[in-house]
C-alpha positions in Angstrom: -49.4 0.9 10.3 -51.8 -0.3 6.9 -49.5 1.1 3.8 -52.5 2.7 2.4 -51.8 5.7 5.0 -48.8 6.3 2.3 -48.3 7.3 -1.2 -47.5 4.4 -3.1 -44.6 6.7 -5.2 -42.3 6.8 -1.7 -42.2 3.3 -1.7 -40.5 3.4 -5.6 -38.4 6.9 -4.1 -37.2 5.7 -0.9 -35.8 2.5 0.5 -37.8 3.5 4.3 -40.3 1.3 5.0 -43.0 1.2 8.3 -42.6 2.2 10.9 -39.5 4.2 10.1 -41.4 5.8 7.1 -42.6 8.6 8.6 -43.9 11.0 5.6 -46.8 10.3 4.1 -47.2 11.5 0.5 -44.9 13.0 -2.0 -46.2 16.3 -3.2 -43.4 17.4 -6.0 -39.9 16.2 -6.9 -37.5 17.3 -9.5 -33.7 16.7 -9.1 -33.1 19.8 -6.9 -36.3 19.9 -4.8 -39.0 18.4 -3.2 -42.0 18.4 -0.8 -44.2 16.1 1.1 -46.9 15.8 3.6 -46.9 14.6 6.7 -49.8 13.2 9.4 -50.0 13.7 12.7 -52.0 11.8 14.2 -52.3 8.8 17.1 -51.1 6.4 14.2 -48.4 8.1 13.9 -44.4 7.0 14.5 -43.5 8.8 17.3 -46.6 9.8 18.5 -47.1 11.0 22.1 -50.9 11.4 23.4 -52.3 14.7 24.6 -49.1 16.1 22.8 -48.3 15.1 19.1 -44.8 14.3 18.0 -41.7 15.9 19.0 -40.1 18.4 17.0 -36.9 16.8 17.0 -38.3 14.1 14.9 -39.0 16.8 12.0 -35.3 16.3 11.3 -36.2 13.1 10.3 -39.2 14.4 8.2 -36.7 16.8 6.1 -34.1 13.9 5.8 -36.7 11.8 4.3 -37.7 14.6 2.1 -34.2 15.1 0.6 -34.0 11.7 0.2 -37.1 12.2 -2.0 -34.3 14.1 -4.2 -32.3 11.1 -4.7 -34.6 8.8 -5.7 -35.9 11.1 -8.4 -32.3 11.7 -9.5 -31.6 7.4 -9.6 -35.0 7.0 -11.3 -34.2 9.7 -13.9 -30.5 7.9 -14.2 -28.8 10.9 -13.1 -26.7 9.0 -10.3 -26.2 6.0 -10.0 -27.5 3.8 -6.7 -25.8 4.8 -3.6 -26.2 5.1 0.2 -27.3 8.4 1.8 -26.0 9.0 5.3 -27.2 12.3 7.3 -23.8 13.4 8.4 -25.7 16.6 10.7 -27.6 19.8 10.6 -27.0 23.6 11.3 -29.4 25.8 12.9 -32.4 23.8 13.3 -34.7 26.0 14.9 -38.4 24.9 15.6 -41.4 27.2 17.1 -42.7 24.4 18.7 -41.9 21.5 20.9 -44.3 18.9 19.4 -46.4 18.9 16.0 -49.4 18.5 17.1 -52.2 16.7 15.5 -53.0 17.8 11.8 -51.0 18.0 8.3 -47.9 19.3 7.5 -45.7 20.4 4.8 -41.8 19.4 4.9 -39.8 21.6 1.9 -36.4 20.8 0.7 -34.2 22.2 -1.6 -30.4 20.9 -2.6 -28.4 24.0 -1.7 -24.7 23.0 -2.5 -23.5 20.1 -3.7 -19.9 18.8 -3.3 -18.4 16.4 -6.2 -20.8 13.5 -6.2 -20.9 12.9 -2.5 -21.7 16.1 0.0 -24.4 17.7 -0.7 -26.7 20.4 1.6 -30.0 21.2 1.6 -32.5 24.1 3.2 -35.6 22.2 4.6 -38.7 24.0 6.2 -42.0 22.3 8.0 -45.0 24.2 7.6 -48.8 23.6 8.7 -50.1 22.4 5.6 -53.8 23.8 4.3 -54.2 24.1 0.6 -56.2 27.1 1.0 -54.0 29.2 3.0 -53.5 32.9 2.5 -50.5 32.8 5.0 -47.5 29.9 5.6 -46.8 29.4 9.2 -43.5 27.9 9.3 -42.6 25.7 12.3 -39.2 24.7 11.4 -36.3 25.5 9.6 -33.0 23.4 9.3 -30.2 22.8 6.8 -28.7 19.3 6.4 -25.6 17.6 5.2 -25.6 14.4 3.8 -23.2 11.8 2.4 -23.8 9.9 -0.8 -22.0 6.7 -1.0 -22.0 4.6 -3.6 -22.9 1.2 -3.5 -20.6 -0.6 -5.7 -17.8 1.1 -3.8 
């Protein structure tokens, strides 16, 4: 998949790489939230035809968000470099069974954190249109993650 189907600011965010990259462009970051966008399409990770990607790969879209969170925190020197690990999730409920073709929106927001290694964060996936009157959200989850640090 060419690179130029991503954001060049996930590569400087995020240690994923092709074809384990799966969102596509950050839309905001701060040091408790972010947001991206994500394509569905046949060049898609994932991708089934005549179906789309399964919604079970949207945890993957909201762990890649929150990891969006980290980078911003490391680039602003706010922690140091570290490891994230998703350690599970808790009531992930999706409307759907695949996203089908077309753009979406994956929310996260750091919830809780724990000392400097748990933290928990509330992540949505919603059909992305910048006009939109109404959000249609498709999925909903809450992660935990451990941070590790690397010099440890």
């Amino acid at each position: 998949m060419p690179e130029t189907r991503f954001d060049q600011r996930l590569f400087a965010l995020i240690p994923h790489r092709p074809p384990m990259l799966l969102i596509n462009k950050v839309l905001d970051v701060d040091a408790r939230s972010s947001s991206s966008l994500v394509l569905v399409d046949e060049q898609a990770s994932f991708y089934e035809a005549d179906k789309g990607v399964p919604a079970w790969i949207g945890l993957e879209y909201m762990g890649q968000t929150a990891a969006l969170i980290a980078g911003h925190q490391l680039e602003q020197g706010l922690v140091g470099p570290h490891l994230g690990f998703l350690l599970g999730t808790r009531a992930f409920k999706s409307e759907c069974d695949y996203f089908s073709p077309g753009t979406y929106k994956v929310r996260c927001e750091e919830t809780a954190l724990v000392g400097d290694g748990l933290a928990t964060f509330s992540c949505f996936i919603e059909n992305y249109a910048q006009d939109a009157q109404e959000i249609n959200c498709l999925a909903t989850a809450s992660l935990s993650v451990f941070r590790r640090p690397i010099n440890e």
